[in-house]
KEDREN-479708 format. One record per residue (C-alpha): residue in three letters; x, y, z. Coordinates in steps of 0.02 Angstrom, whole numbers, plus 50000, padded with zeros to 5 digits. Layout:
+------+-------+-------+-------+
! type !     u !     v !     w !
+------+-------+-------+-------+
!  ALA !     X !     Y !     Z !
...
+------+-------+-------+-------+
//
This chain:
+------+-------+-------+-------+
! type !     u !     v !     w !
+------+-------+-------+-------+
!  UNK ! 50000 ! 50000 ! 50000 !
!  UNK ! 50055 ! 50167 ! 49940 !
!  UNK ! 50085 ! 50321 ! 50093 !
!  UNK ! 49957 ! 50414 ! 49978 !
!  UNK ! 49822 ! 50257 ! 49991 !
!  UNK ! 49860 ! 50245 ! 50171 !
!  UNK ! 49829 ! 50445 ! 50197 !
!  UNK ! 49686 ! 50430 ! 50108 !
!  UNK ! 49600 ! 50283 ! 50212 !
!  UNK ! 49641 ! 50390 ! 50385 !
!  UNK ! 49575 ! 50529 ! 50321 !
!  UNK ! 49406 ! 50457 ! 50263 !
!  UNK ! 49391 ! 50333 ! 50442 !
!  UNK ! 49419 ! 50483 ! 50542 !
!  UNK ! 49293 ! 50580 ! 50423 !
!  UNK ! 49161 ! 50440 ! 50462 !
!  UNK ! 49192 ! 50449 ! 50637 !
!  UNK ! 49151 ! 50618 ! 50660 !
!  UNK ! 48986 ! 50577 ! 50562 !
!  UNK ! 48958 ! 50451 ! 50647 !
!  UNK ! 48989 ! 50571 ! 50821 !
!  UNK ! 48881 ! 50703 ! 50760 !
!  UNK ! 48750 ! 50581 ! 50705 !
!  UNK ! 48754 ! 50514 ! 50859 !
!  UNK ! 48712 ! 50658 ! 50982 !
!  UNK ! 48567 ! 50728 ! 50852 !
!  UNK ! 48482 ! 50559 ! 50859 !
!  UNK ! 48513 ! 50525 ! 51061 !
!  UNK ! 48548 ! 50685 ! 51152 !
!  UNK ! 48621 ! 50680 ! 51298 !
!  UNK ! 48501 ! 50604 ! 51454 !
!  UNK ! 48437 ! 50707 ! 51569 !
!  UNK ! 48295 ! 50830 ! 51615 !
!  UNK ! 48283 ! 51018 ! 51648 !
!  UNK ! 48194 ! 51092 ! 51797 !
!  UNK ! 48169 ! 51284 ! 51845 !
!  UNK ! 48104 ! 51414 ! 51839 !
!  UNK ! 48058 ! 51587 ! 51936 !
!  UNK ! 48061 ! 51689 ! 52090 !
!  UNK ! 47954 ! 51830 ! 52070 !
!  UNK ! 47895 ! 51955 ! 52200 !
!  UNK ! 47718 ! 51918 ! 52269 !
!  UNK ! 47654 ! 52106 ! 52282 !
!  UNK ! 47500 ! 52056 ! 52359 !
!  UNK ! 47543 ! 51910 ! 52465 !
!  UNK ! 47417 ! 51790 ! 52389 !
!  UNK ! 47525 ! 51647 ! 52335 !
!  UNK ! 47490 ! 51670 ! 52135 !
!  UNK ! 47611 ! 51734 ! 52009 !
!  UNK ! 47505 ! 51870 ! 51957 !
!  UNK ! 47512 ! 51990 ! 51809 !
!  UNK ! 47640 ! 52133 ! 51829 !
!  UNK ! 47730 ! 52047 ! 51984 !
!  UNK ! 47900 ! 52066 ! 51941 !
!  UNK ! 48033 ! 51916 ! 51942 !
!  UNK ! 48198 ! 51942 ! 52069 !
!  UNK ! 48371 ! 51954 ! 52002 !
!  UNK ! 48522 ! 51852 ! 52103 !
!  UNK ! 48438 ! 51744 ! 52218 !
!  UNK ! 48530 ! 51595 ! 52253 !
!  UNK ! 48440 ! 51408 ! 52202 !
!  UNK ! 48538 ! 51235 ! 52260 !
!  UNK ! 48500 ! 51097 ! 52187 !
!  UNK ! 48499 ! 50923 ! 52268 !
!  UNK ! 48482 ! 50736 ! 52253 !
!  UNK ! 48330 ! 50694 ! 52373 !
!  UNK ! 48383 ! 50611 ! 52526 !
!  UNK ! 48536 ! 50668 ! 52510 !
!  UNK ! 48591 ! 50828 ! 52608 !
!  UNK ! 48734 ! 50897 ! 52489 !
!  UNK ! 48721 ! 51017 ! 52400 !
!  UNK ! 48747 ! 50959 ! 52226 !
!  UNK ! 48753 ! 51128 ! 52100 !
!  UNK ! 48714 ! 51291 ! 52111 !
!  UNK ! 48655 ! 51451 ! 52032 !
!  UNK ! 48580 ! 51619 ! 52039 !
!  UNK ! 48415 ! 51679 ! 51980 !
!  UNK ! 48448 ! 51801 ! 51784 !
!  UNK ! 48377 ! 51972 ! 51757 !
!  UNK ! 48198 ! 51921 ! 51764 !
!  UNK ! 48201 ! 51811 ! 51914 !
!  UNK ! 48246 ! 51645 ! 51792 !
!  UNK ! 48353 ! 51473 ! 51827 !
!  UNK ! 48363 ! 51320 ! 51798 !
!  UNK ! 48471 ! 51157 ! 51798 !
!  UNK ! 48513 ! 51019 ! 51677 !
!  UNK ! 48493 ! 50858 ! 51766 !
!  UNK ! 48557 ! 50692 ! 51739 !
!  UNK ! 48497 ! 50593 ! 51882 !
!  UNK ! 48312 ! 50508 ! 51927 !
!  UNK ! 48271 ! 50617 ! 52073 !
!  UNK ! 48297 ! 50790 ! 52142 !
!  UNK ! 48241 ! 50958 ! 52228 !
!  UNK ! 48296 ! 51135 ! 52248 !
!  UNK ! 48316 ! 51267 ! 52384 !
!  UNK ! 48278 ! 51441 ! 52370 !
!  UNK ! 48393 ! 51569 ! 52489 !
!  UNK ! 48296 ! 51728 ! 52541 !
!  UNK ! 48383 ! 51890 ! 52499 !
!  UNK ! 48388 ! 51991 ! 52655 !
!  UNK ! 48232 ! 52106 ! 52659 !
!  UNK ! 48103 ! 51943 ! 52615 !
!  UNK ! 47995 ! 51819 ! 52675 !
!  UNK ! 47917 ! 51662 ! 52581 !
!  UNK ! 47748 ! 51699 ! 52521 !
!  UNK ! 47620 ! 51560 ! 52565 !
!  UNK ! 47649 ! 51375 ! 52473 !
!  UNK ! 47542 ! 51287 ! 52349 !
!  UNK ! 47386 ! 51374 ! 52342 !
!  UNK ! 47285 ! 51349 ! 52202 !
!  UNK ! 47270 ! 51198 ! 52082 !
!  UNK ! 47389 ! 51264 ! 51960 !
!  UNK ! 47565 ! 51191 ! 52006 !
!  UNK ! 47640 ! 51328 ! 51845 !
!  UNK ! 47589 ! 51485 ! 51942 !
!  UNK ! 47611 ! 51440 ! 52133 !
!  UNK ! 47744 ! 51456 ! 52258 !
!  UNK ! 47838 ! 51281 ! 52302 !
!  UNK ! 47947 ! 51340 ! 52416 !
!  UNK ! 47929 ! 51287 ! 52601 !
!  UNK ! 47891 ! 51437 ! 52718 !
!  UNK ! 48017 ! 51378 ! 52831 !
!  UNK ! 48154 ! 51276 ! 52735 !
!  UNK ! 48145 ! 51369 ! 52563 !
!  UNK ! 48176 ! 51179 ! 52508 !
!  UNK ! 48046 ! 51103 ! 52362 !
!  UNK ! 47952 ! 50950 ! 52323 !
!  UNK ! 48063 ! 50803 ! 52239 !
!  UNK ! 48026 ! 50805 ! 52057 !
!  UNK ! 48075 ! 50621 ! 51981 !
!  UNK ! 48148 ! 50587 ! 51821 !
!  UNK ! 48032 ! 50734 ! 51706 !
!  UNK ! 48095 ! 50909 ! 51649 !
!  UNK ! 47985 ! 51015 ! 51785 !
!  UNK ! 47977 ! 51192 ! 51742 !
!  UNK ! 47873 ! 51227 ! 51898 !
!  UNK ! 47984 ! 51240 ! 52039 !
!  UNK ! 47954 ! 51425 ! 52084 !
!  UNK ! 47948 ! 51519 ! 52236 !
!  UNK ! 47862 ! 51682 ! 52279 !
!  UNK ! 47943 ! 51818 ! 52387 !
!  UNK ! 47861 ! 51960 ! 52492 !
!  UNK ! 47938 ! 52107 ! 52598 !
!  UNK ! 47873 ! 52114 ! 52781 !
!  UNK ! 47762 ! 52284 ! 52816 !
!  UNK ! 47888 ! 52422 ! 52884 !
!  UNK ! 47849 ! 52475 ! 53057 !
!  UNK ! 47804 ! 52658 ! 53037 !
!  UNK ! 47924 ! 52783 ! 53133 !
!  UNK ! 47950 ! 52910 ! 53240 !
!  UNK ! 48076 ! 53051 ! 53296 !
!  UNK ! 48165 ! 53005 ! 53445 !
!  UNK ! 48067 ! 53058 ! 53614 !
!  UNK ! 48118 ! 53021 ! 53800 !
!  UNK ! 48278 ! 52949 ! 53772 !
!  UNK ! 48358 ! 52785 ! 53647 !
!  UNK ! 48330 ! 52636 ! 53718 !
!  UNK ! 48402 ! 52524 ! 53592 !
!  UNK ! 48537 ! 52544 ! 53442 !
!  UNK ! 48583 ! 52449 ! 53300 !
!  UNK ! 48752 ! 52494 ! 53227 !
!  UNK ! 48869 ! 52465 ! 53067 !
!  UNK ! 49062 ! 52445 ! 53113 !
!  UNK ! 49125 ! 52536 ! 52962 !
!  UNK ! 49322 ! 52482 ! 52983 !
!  UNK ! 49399 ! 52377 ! 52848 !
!  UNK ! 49461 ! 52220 ! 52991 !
!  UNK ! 49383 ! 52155 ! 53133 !
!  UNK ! 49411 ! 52265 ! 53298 !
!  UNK ! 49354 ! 52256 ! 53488 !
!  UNK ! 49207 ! 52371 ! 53490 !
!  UNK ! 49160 ! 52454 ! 53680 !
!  UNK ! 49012 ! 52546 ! 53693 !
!  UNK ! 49001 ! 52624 ! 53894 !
!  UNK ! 48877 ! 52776 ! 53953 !
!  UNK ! 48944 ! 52921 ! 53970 !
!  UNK ! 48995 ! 52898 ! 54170 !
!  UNK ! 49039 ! 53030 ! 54305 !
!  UNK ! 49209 ! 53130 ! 54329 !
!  UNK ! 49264 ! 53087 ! 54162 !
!  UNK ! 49258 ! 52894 ! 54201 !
!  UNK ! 49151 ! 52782 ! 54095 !
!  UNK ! 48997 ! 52720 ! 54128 !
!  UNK ! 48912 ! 52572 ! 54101 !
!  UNK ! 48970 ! 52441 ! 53993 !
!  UNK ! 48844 ! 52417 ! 53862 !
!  UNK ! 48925 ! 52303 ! 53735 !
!  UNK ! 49082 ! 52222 ! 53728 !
!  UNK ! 49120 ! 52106 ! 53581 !
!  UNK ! 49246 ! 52090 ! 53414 !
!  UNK ! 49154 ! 52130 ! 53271 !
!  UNK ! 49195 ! 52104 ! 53092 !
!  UNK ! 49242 ! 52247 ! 52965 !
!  UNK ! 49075 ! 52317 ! 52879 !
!  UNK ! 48964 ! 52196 ! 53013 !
!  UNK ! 48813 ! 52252 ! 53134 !
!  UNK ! 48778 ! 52232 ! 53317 !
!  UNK ! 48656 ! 52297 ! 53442 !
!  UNK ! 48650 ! 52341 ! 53620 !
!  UNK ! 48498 ! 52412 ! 53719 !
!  UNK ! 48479 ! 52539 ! 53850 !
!  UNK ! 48537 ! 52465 ! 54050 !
!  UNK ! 48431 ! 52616 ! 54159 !
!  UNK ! 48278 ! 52544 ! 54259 !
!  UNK ! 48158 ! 52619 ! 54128 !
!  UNK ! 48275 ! 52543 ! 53970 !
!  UNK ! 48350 ! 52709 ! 53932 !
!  UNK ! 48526 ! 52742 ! 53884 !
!  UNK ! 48606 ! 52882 ! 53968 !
!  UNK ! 48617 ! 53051 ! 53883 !
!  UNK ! 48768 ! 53003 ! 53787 !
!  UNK ! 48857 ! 52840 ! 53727 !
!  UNK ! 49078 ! 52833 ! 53693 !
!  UNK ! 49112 ! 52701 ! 53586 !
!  UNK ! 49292 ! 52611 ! 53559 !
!  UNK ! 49384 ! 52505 ! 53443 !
!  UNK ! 49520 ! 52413 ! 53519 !
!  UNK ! 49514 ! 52514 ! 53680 !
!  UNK ! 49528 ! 52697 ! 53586 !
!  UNK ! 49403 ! 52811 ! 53583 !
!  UNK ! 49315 ! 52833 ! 53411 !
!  UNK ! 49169 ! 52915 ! 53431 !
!  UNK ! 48996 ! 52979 ! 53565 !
!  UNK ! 48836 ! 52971 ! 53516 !
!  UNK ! 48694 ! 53090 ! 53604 !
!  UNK ! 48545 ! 52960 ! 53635 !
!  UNK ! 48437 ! 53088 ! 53746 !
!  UNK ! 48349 ! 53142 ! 53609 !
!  UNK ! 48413 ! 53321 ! 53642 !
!  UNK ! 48484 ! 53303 ! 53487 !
!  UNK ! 48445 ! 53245 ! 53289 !
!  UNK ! 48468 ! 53051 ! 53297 !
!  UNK ! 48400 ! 52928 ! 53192 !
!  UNK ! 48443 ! 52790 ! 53044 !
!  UNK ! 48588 ! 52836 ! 52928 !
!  UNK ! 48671 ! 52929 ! 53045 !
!  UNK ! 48862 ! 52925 ! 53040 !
!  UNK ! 48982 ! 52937 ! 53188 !
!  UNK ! 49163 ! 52902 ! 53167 !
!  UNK ! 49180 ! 52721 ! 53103 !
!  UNK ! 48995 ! 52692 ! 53123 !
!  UNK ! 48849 ! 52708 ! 53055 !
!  UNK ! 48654 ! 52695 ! 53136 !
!  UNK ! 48538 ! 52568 ! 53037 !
!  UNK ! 48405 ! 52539 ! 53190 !
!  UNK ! 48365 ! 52634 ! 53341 !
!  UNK ! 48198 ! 52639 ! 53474 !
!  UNK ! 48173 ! 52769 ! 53591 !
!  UNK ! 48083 ! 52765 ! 53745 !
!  UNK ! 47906 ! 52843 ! 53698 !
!  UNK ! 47937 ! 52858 ! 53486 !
!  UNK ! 47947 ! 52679 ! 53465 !
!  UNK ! 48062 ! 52647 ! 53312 !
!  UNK ! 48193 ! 52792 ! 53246 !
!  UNK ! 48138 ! 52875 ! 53091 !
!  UNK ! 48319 ! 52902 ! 52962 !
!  UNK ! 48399 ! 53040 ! 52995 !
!  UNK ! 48315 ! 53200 ! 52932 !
!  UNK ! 48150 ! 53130 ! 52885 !
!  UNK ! 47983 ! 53199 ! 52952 !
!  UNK ! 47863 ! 53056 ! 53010 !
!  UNK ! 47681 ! 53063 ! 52908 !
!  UNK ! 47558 ! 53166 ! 53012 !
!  UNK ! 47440 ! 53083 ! 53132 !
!  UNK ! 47275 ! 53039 ! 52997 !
!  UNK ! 47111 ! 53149 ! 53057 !
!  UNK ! 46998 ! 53064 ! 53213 !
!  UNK ! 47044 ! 53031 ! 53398 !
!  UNK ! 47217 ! 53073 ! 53376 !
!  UNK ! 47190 ! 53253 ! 53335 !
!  UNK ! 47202 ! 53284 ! 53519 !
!  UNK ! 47365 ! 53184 ! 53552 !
!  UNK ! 47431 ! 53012 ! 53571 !
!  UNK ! 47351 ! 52884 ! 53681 !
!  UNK ! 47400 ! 52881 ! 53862 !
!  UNK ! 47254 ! 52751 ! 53903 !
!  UNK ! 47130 ! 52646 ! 53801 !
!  UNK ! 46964 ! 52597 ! 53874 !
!  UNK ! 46943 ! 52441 ! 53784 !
!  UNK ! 46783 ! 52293 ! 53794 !
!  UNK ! 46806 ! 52093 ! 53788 !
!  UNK ! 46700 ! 52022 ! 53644 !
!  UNK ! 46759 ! 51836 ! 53663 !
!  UNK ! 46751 ! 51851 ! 53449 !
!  UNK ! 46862 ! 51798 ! 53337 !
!  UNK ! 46986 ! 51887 ! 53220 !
!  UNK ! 46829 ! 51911 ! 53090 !
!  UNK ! 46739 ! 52034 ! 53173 !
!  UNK ! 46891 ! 52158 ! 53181 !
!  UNK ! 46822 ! 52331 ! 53103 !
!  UNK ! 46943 ! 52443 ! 53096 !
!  UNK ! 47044 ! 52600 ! 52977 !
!  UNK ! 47222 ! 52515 ! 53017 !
!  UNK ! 47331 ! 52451 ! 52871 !
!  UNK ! 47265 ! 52271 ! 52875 !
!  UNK ! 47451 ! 52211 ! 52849 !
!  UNK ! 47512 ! 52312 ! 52997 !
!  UNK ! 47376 ! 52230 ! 53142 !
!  UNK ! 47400 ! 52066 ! 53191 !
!  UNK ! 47255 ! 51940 ! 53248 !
!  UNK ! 47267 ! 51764 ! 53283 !
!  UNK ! 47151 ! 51630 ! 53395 !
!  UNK ! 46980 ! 51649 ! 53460 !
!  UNK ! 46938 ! 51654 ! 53618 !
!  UNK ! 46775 ! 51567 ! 53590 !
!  UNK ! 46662 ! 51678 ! 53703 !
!  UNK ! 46762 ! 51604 ! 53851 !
!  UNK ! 46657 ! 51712 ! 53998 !
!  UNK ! 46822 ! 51752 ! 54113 !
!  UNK ! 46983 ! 51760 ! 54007 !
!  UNK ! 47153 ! 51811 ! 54081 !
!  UNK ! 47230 ! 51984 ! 53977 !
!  UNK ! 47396 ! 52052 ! 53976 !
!  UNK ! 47429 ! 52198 ! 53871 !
!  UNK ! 47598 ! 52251 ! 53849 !
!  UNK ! 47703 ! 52369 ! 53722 !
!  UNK ! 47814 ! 52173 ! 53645 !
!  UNK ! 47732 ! 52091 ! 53537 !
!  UNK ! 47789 ! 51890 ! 53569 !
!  UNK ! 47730 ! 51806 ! 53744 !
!  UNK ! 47899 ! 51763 ! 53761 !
!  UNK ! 47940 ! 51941 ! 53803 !
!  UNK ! 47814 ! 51955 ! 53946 !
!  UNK ! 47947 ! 51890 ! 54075 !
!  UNK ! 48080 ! 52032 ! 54012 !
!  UNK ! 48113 ! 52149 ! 54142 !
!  UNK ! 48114 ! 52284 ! 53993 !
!  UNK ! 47947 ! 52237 ! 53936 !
!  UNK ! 47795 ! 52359 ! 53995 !
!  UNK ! 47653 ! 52302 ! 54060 !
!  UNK ! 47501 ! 52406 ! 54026 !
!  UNK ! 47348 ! 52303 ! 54096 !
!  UNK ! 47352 ! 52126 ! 54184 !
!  UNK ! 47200 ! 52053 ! 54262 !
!  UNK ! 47069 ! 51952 ! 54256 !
!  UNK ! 46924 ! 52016 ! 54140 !
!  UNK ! 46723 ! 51938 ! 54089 !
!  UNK ! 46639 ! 51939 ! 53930 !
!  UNK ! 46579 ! 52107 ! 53862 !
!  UNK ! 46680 ! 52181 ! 54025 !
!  UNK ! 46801 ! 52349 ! 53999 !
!  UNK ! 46975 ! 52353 ! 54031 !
!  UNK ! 47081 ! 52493 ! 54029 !
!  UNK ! 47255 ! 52488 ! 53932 !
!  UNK ! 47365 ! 52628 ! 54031 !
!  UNK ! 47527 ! 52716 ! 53999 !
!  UNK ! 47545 ! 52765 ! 54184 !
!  UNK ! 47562 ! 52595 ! 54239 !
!  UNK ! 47727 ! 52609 ! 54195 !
!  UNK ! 47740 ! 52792 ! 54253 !
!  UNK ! 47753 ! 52835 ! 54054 !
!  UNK ! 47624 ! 52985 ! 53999 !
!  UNK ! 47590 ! 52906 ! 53811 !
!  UNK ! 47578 ! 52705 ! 53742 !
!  UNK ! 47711 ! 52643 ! 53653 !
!  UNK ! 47692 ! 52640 ! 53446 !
!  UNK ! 47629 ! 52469 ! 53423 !
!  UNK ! 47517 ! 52392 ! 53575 !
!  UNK ! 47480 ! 52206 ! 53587 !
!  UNK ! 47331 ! 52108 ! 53694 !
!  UNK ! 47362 ! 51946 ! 53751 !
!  UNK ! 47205 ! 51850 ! 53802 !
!  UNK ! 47238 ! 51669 ! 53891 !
!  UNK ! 47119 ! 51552 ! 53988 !
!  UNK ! 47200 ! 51587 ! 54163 !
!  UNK ! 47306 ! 51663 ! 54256 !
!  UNK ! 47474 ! 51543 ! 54226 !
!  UNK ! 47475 ! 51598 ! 54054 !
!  UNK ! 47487 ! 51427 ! 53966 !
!  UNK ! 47353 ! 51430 ! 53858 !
!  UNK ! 47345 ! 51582 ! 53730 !
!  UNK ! 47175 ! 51584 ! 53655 !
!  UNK ! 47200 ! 51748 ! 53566 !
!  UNK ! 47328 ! 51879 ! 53515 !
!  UNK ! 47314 ! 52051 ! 53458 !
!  UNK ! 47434 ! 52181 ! 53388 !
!  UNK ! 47393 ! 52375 ! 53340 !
!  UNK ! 47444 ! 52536 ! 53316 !
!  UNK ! 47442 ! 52642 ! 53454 !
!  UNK ! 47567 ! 52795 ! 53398 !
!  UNK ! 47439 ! 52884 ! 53292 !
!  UNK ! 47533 ! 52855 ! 53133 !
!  UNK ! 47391 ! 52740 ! 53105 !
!  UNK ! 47210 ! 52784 ! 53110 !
!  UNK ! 47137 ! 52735 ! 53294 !
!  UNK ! 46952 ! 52789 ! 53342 !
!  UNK ! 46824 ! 52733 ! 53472 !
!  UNK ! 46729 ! 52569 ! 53371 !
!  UNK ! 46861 ! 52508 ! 53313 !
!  UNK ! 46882 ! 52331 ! 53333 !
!  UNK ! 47043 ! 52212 ! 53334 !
!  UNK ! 46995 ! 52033 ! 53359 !
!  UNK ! 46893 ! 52016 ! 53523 !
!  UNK ! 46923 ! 52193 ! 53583 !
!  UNK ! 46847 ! 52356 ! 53542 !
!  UNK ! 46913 ! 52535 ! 53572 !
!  UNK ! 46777 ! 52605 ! 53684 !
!  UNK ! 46881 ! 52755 ! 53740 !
!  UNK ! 47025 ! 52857 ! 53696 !
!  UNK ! 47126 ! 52962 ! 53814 !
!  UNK ! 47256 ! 53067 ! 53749 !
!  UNK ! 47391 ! 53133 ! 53838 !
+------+-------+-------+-------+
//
């Protein structure tokens, strides 16, 4: 055989070959399935990719094999809130990571897998799809209502900061203390370059003193006036730090910096805040509440069932865990009977005005272990509030300003 025969014969084997290759993958592509597809932002909470709700860029989506707790890929949502994976084994799920800022919106409501919300509430982790491309593994995301604000008023009583250094440092925050000395020690802690921590007011009432020092690695970097005597609020900058949350004493939570809370809406409020509610026991359920609130700011859940003697605490925290915190203020406790008045009162805690949010809790007896209902309003006046209205079981009989 002559070189040029033999050239000739390579060249038209490795010519069939690569026919036969790309024959090959157009007949039989590769195996495998493709799942996705969306995280979109549920605007009005109700579980259904509706028209207009927009899809979220850069949320993060794992992908595992079910059963199996590794994580096996993973990617980020595109532009219009899009992913998806190409999968080459039988079984498999995904998990959705909340941005900061967002809760999961409610799961699987409606018949229509295409336009729901898989993702568990809790776990952000899906259903196991087997062996089928699935373009129905979506989850729907909603922001939380913002607590309205106020302008600092009777002193800060808690603070949220951002360590702006570029390493982590020991960060001291003391009250300003007597002959020059410092006071009292109200965080101690390293903290990481560009990370947050918090620290709340140590007086008997939960007040700061009039002015905070704070220092990084034992050197005085900044003071803070938390008195209210002075502008304070969100944004503010101080040295190497930087306020993203704040409370005060009687304002509730800090409005930013050079902002002007809305203007208490027209009825009761027009003659001040509330010192003391008058309000009446129904027994009713969360169905009869009647109110001009922002439904997604008030909070109702349980029924007391007409019990006829029910056990209330009302109190400016709004989790039963908090009622054993020596912080937490206690506006009513006591025993109370059906279609009986109660009387919700700022002075019980020697304080001339409620706090901005007010919740009820309403148990079965007086060892607190069986909640039948809770209750959570405005009570700052940034929110409508008028005699009739009605949260749950209880209805606003009277209004005292202060």
């Amino acid at each position: 055989m002559t070189k040029r025969t033999l050239t000739k014969n390579i060249l038209s084997s490795c010519c069939l070959v690569m026919f036969l290759a790309v024959f090959a993958v157009a007949q039989f592509p590769p195996a495998g399935n493709t799942i996705g597809d969306f995280v979109w932002e549920d605007l009005n909470g109700n579980g259904i990719q509706d028209a207009g709700e927009p899809g979220i860029p850069d949320v993060t989506v794992n992908l595992y094999i079910c059963n199996d707790s590794n994580i096996l890929r993973t990617t980020t949502t595109d532009s219009d809130g899009k992913y998806s994976f190409f999968v080459d084994i039988a079984d498999h799920y995904v998990e959705f990571i909340l941005p900061v800022g967002y809760t999961f919106t409610q799961q699987n409501i409606g018949a229509d897998d295409a336009i729901d919300s898989d993702a568990d509430p809790i776990t952000g982790k899906t259903h196991c799809t087997y062996g089928l491309d699935d373009y129905t593994l979506d989850a729907g995301l909603v922001q939380p209502p913002q607590q309205p604000c106020e302008q600092c008023d009777g002193g800060v009583t808690s603070l949220t900061l951002k360590y702006n250094g570029s390493v982590p440092a020991l960060i001291e925050v003391h009250e300003k203390g007597k002959k020059g000395n410092p006071g009292t020690t109200l965080f101690i802690g390293t903290v990481a370059g560009g990370g947050d921590f918090q620290f709340d007011g140590a007086k008997k009432d939960g007040k700061m003193g009039s002015e905070i020092s704070i220092f990084v690695d034992s050197v005085l970097n900044t003071r803070i006036h938390t008195s209210c005597s002075q502008p304070i609020g969100v944004g503010q900058i101080s040295g190497d730090f930087e306020i993203i949350e704040g409370y005060s004493l009687n304002g509730g939570l800090l409005c930013p910096l050079g902002s002007v809370p809305p203007e208490p809406p027209a009825g009761d409020c027009d003659n001040g805040k509330p010192q003391g509610l008058t309000m009446q026991y129904t027994g009713e359920d969360c169905s009869a509440s009647s109110h001009s609130q922002d439904p997604t700011k008030v909070v109702c859940g349980g029924d007391p069932a007409l019990a006829a003697t029910v056990y209330i605490i009302a109190a400016d925290k709004k989790n039963v865990a908090d009622l054993g915190n020596a912080k937490t203020r206690i506006w009513f406790v006591g025993a109370v009977n059906l279609n009986e008045t109660f009387y919700i009162d700022a002075a019980a805690e020697g304080l001339s005005r409620l706090r901005s949010e007010t919740a009820v809790f309403i148990f079965d007896n007086s060892i607190n272990n069986n909640l039948l209902q809770s209750v959570r309003f405005h009570t700052s006046c940034s929110q409508p509030l008028n005699v009739g209205d009605q949260f749950g079981s209880l209805i606003l009989k009277e209004f005292v300003p202060e």
